[in-house]
C-alpha positions in Angstrom: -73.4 -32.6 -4.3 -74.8 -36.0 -3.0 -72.2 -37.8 -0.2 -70.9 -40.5 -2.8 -69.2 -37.3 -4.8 -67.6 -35.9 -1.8 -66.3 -39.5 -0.8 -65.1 -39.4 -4.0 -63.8 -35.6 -4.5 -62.0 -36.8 -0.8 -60.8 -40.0 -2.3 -59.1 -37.7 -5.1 -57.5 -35.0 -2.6 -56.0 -37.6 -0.3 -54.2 -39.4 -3.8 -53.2 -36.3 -4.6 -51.7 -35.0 -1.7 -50.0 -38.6 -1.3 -48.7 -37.7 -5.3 -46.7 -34.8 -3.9 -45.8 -36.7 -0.7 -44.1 -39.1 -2.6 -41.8 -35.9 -4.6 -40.4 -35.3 -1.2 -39.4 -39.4 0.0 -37.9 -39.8 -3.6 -36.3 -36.6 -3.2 -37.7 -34.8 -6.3 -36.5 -30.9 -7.0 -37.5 -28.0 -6.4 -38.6 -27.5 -10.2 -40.5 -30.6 -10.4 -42.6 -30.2 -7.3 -43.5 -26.7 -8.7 -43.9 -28.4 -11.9 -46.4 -31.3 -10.3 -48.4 -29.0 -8.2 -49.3 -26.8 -11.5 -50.2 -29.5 -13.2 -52.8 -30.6 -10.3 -54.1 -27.5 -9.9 -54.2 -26.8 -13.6 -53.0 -22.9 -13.3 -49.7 -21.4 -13.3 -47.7 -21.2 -10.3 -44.2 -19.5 -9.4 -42.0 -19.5 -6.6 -39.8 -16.7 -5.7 -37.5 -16.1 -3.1 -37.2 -13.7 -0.5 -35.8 -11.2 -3.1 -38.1 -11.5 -5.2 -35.9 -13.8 -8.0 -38.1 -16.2 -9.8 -36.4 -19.7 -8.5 -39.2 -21.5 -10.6 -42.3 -21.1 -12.4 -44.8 -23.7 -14.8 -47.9 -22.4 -17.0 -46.4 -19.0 -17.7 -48.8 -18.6 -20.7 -51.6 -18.8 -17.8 -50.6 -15.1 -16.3 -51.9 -11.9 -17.5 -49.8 -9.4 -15.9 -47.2 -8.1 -18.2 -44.7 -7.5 -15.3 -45.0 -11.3 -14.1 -43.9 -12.3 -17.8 -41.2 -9.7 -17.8 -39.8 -11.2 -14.0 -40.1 -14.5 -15.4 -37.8 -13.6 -18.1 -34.9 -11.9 -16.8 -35.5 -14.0 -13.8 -35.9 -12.0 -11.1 -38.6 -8.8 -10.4 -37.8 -5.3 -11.0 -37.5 -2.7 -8.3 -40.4 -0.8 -9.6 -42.5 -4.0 -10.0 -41.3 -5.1 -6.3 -42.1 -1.7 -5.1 -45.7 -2.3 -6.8 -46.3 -5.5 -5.3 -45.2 -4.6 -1.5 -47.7 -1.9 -1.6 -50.6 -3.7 -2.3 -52.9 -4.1 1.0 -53.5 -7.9 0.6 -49.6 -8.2 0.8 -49.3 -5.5 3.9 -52.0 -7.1 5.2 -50.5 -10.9 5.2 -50.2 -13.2 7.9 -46.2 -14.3 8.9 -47.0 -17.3 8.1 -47.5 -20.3 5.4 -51.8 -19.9 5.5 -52.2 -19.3 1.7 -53.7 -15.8 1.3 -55.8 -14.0 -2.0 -54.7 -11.2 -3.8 -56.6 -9.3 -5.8 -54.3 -7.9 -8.8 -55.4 -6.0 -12.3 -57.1 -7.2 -15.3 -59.7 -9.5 -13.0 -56.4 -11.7 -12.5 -56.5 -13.5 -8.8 -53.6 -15.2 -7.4 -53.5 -17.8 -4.4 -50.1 -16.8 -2.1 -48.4 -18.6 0.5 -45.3 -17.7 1.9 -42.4 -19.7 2.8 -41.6 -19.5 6.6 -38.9 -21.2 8.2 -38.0 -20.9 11.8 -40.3 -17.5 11.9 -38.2 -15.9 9.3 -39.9 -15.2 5.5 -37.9 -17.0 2.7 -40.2 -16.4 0.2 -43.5 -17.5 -1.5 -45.6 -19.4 -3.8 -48.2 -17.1 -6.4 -51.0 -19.6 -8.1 -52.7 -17.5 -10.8 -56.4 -17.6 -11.6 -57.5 -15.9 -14.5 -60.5 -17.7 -15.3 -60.8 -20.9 -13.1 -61.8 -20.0 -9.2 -59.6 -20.7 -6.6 -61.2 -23.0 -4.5 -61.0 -25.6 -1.2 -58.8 -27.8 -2.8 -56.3 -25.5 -4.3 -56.2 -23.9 -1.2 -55.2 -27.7 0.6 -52.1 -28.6 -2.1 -50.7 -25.5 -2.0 -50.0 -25.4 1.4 -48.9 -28.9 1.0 -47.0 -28.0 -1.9 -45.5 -25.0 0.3 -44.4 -27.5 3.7 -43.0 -29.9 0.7 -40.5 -27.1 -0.9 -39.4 -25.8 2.7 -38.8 -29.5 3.7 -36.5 -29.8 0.3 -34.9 -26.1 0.9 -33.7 -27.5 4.5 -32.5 -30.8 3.3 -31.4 -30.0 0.0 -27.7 -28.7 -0.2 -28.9 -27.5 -3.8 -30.6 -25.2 -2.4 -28.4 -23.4 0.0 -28.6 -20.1 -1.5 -32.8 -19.8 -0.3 -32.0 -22.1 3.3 -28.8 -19.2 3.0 -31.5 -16.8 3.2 -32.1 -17.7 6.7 -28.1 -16.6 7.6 -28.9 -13.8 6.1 -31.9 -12.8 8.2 -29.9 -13.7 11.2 -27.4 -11.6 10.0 -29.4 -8.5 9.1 -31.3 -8.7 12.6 -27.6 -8.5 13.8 -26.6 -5.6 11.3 -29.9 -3.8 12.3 -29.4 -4.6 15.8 -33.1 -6.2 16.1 -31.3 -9.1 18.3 -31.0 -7.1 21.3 -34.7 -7.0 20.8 -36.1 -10.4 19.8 -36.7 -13.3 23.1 -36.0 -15.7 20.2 -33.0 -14.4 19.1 -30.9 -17.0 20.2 -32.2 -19.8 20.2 -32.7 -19.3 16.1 -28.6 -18.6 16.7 -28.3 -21.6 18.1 -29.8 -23.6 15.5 -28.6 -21.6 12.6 -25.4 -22.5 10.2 -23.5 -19.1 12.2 -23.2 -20.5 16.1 -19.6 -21.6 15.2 -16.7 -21.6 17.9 -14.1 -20.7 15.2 -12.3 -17.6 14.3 -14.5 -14.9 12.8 -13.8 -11.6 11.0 -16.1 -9.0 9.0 -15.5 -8.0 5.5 -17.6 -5.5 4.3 -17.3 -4.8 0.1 -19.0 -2.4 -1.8 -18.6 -1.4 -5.8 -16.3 0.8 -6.2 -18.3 2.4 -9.1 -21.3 4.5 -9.2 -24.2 2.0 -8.8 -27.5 2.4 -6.9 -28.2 -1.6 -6.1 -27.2 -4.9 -6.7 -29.8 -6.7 -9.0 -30.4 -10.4 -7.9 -28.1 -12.0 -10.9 -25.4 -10.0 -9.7 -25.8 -11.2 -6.1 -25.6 -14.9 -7.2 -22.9 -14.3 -9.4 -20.7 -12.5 -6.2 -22.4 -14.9 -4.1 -20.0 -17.8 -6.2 -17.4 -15.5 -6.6 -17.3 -15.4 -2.9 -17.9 -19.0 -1.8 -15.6 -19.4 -4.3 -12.7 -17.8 -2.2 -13.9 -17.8 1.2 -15.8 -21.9 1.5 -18.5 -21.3 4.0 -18.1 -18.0 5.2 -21.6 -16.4 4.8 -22.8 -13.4 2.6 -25.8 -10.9 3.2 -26.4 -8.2 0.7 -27.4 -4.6 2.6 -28.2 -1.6 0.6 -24.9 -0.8 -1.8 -22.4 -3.2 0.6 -22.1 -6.4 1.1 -21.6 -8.5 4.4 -19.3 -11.2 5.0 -19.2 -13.1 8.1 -15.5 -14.4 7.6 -15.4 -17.7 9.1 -11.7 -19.2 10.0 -9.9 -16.9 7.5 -6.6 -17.5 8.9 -6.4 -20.7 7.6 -7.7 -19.1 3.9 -5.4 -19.6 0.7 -7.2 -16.1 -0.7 -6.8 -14.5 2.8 -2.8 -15.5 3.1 -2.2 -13.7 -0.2 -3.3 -10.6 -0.1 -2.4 -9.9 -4.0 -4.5 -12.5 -4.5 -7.7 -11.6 -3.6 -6.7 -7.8 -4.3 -6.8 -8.8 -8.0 -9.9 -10.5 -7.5 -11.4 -7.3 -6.1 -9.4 -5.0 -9.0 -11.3 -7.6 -11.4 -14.7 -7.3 -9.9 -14.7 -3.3 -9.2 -14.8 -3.6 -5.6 -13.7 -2.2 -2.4 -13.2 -4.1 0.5 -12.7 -3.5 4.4 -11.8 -5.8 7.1 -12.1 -5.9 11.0 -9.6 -7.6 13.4 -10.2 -11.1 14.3 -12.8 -12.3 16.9 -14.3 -14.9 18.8 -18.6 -15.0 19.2 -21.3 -14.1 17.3 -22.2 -11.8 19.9 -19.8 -9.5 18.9 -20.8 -8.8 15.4 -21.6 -5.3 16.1 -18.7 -3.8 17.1 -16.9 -5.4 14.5 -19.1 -5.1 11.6 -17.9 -1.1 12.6 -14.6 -1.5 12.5 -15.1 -3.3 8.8 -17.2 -0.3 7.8 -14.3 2.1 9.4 -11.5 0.6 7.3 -13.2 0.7 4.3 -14.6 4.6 4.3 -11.3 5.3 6.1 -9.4 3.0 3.7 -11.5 4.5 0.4 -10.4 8.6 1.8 -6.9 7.9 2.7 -5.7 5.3 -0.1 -8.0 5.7 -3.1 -6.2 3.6 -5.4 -6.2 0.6 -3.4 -8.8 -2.1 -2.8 -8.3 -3.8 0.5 -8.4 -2.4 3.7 -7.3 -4.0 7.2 -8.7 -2.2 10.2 -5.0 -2.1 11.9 -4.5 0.1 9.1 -6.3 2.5 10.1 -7.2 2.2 13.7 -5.5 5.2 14.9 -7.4 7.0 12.4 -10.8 5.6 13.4 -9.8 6.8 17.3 -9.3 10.5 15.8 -12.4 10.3 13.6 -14.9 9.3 16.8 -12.8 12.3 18.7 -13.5 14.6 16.0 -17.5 13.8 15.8 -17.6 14.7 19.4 -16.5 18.1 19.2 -14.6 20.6 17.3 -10.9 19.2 18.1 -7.8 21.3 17.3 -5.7 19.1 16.2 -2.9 20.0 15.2 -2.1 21.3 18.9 -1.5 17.9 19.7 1.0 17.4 16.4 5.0 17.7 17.1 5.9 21.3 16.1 8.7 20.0 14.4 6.2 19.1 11.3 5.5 22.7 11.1 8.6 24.2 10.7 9.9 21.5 8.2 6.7 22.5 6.5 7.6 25.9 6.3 11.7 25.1 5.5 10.3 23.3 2.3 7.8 26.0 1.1 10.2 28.2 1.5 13.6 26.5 0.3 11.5 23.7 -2.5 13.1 21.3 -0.1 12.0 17.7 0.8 13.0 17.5 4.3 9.0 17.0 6.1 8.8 13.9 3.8 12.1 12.2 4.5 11.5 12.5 8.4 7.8 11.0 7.5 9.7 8.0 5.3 12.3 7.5 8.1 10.0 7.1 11.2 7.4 4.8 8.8 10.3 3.0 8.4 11.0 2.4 11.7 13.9 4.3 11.5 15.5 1.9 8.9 17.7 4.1 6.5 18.1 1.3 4.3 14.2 1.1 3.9 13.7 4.8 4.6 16.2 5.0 1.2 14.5 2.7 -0.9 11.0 4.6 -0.2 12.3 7.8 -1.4 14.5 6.4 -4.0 16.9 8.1 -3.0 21.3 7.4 -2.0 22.4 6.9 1.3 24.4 9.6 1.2 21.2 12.2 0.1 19.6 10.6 3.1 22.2 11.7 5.5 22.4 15.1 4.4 18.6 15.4 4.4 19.0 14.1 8.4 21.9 16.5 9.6 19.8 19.2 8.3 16.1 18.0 9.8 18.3 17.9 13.2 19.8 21.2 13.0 16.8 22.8 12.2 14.2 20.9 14.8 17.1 19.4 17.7 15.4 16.0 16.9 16.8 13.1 18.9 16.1 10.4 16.6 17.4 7.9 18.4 15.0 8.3 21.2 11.5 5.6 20.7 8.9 8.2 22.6 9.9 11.1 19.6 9.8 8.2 17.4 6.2 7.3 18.5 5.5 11.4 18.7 6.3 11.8 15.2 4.1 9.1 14.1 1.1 10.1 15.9 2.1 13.6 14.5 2.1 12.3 10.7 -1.2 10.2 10.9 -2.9 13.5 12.5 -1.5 15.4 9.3 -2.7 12.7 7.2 -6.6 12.7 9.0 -6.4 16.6 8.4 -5.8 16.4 4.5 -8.3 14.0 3.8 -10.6 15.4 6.3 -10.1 18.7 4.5 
């Protein structure tokens, strides 16, 4: 090739490159930067994200691999074709960052990748297929040009939140995982990230509350707008069969002030849901991403048929719980003995009398409210009372019995479901 052909081959690589330029200042989409680069390079080219759902693809009829066609279709990869691809030594073998890199796949099929990076953090990747046409130099140039033009457009873009979201998500996993204690850059990506906020925070943590093995990735985006949908701006990362919410400023949520509300909403979707106390910073994720996790396993064991679950709930539980991992605790030496005999009284005489005394201190000793959770009359109530005193010399009117008895009860309550 004589020097007037490379002046010229130049002269055709700098107008293209200022073609795709020019996608980004007019601020073109996603799709149609995908679809312009294909068309450049003249092979087929998809972009998925960092789960592996196909965001956007051109020149489908261009790829060989069956699996690729069958991703493209139902719009996201399979977890045995995911599982396939990550074990490839090309893609174990890849740089962390946007340098395109070859992979060799089946059926003399070649593919050009370059992943997305942002801030350090993978967000996913652009495959150019080669079937029959080498990759060469200049495909090489614009798809790394192609690659800084996309993660410009998934920064700037509020279209695209769900792939810049993916970033939150990493943040948040590296705090799930505990990776942040770790990582020297930790906080400055923090700082810069949609999740340094100096508002109120809570964690929800939600799982299905039928038998399924993952979430497939039209399933996240569907709960990912169910969830936006209820709690505006409060991020979502999806790990293994739960799901993380960073609740930002709940208190001020219409869903969170109506507790039917968003128990329907879970009753509707299949879900179980757990929620930690109120905090303030980040930096405390950890300790309340566990109590999140607490109230929900707690929450699912004590109260199966319900599908919200505050950590005040069951805090007391979550105290004996951690005691009991410890060591083999006897617990019901530190119960009232009064629940015993009353437990023996009613096996023995059919009677009800252990759980009137567990309505009447729940209640607060109310005998109104004590009444109307037993659905029982006053007078019935009474009787039931003369007798629990006669047979235990309870002073009911006394708060630290009061507080005794309720301990007491929760312990009974650990030890049945622990059972």
């Amino acid at each position: 090739m004589n020097e007037y052909e490379n002046v010229q081959l130049d002269g055709q690589l700098a107008a293209e490159k200022n073609l795709l330029l020019q996608l980004l200042l007019n601020n073109h989409t996603l799709e149609e930067v995908v679809s312009a680069l294909s068309n450049l390079l003249d092979k087929a080219l998809v972009f998925i994200d960092i789960n592996f759902a196909v965001r956007s693809y051109q020149k489908q009829e261009l790829i060989k691999k069956a699996e690729w066609h069958q991703a493209i279709a139902n719009g996201y990869c399979s977890h045995e074709f995911i599982f396939q691809i990550v074990n490839i030594k090309d893609v174990n073998r890849s740089p962390s960052v946007n340098t395109p890199y070859h992979l060799k796949m089946e059926e003399d099929e070649e593919a050009l990748v370059s992943p997305i990076i942002i801030r350090k953090k993978y967000a996913g990747a652009l495959v150019l297929f080669s079937s029959e046409k080498i990759i060469d130099h200049r495909d090489h140039e614009l798809l790394l040009l192609g690659n800084e033009i996309l993660t410009e457009l998934i920064l700037k873009v509020p279209a695209y939140k769900y792939i810049r979201g993916y970033l939150n998500e990493g943040i948040m996993l590296d705090l799930i995982e505990g990776r942040d204690k770790s990582n020297p850059e930790f906080s400055k990506w923090l700082l810069e990230s949609e999740l340094n906020v100096n508002e109120s925070l809570c964690i929800l943590v939600a799982e299905k509350s039928i038998s399924q093995n993952y979430y497939h990735e039209r399933m996240k985006d569907s709960l990912r707008d169910e969830f936006n949908h209820i709690f505006p701006g409060s991020p979502i990362v999806f790990y293994g069969r739960q799901m993380v919410i960073l609740g930002i400023n709940l208190h001020e949520n219409r869903a969170f002030k109506k507790p039917q509300v968003l128990g329907q909403f879970l009753k509707d979707h299949a879900l179980k849901i757990g929620i930690s106390d109120f905090f303030y910073g980040i930096e405390l994720f950890q300790q309340y991403l566990l109590q999140a996790k607490a109230a929900l396993r707690l929450g699912q064991r004590v109260i199966p048929e319900k599908e919200l679950f505050s950590y005040g709930q069951f805090r007391f539980d979550h105290l004996l719980e951690s005691v009991d991992r410890q060591k083999e605790s006897n617990f019901e030496n530190f119960m009232h003995q009064s629940l015993k005999q009353l437990k023996d009284y009613d096996e023995s005489h059919k009677g009800e009398l252990f759980k009137t005394l567990k309505a009447l201190v729940e209640s607060g000793n109310n005998l109104k409210n004590a009444c109307e959770s037993l659905h029982i009359h006053r007078n019935t109530l009474g009787y039931r009372i003369e007798r629990i005193k006669e047979l235990t010399q309870l002073d009911l009117s006394r708060p630290e019995i009061l507080f005794e008895l309720a301990y007491s009860f929760r312990i009974d309550d650990f030890l049945k479901y622990k059972a």
